[in-house]
C-alpha positions in Angstrom: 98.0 121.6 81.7 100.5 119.4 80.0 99.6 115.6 79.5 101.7 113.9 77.5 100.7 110.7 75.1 102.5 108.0 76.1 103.1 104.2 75.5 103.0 103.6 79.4 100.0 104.6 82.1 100.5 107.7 83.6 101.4 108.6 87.1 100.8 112.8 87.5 101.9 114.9 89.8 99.7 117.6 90.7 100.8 118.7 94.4 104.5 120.5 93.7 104.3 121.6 97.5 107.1 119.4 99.0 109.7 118.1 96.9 111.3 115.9 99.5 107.6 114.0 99.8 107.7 113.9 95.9 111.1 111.9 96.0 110.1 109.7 98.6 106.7 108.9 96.8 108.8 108.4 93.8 111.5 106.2 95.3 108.6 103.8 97.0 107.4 103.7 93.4 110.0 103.1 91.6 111.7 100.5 93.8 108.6 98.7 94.7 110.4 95.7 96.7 108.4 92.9 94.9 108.4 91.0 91.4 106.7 93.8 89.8 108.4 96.5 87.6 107.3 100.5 87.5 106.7 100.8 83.9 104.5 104.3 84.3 105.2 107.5 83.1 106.2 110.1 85.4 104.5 113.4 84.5 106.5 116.1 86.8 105.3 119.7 85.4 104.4 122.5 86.8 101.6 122.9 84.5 99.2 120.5 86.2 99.6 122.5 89.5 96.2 122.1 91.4 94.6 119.8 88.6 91.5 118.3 89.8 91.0 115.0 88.5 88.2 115.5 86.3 90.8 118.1 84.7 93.0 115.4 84.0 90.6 113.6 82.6 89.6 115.8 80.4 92.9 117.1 79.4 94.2 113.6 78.5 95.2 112.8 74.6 91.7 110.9 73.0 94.1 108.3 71.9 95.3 107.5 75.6 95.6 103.3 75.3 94.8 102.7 79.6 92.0 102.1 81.2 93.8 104.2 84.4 95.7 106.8 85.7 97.4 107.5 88.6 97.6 110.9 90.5 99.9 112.1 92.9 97.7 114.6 94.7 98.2 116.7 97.8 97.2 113.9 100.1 99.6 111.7 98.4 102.5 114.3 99.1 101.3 115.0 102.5 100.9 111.4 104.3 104.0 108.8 105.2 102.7 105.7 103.0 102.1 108.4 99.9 98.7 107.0 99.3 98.0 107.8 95.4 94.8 108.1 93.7 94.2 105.2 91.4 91.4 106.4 88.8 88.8 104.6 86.4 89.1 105.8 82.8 86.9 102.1 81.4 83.9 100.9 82.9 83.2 103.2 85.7 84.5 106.2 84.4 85.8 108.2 87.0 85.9 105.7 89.9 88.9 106.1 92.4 90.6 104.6 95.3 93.7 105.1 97.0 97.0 103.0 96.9 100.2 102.9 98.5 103.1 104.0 96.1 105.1 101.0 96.5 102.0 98.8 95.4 101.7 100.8 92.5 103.4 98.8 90.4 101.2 95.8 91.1 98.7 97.8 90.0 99.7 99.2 86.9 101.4 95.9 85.7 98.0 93.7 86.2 95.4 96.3 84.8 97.9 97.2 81.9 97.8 93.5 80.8 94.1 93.1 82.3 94.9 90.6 84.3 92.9 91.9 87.0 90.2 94.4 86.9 89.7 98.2 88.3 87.2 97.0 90.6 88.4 94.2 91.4 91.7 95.8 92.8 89.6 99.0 94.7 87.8 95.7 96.2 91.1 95.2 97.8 91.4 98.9 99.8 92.0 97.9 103.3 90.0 99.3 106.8 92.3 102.7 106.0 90.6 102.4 102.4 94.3 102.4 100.8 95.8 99.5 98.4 98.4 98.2 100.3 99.5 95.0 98.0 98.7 91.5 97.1 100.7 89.6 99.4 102.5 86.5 97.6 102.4 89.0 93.9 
């Protein structure tokens, strides 16, 4: 397992089954369409293959500064709006929901300064139980 310490939240990759899907994801990411800026880091190695989240969580560096991370998982790769896991590392350790990757970047710019909280953003998963975006953000 390789999880780098980093300055920025983490987004890891641990589905390395499609690499067209894993551009895509990426690209929606990246170029987010909105005010908001993807400031994560990308961790694209081989290494975390198969990682279950609570291996992640376990693997990351004791002096990781977020209160999140973000996993690009096999159902991320697999579906059309890559939904990735979004995951609790704070208050309820371990908590997840799913968001869209081009909302990502909503969600890693307002938890990073804490201008919104974990929950109150999983409160925000829609019928589909994915983050799709705060309109008018």
């Amino acid at each position: 397992m390789s999880i780098p310490t980093s300055e920025n939240a983490l987004l890891i990759r641990t589905d390395f089954s499609d690499q067209s899907a894993w551009d895509r994801l990426i690209g929606a990411a990246r170029e987010p369409g909105d005010i908001f800026l993807f400031n994560m880091e990308v961790v694209d190695d081989r290494a975390n293959n198969g990682m279950t989240v609570e291996q992640l969580m376990a693997a990351l560096p004791e002096d990781y500064p977020h209160s999140f991370m973000v996993v690009a998982d096999s159902v991320a790769i697999s579906q059309p709006d890559h939904p990735l896991l979004v995951v609790d590392l704070g208050e309820e350790r371990g908590r997840e929901f799913r968001a869209v990757a081009a909302a990502i970047s909503q969600i890693d710019s307002n938890l990073s300064i804490a201008n919104m909280g974990f929950a109150e953003f999983a409160g925000l998963v829609d019928d589909e139980g994915l983050f799709r975006g705060i309109e008018g953000m």
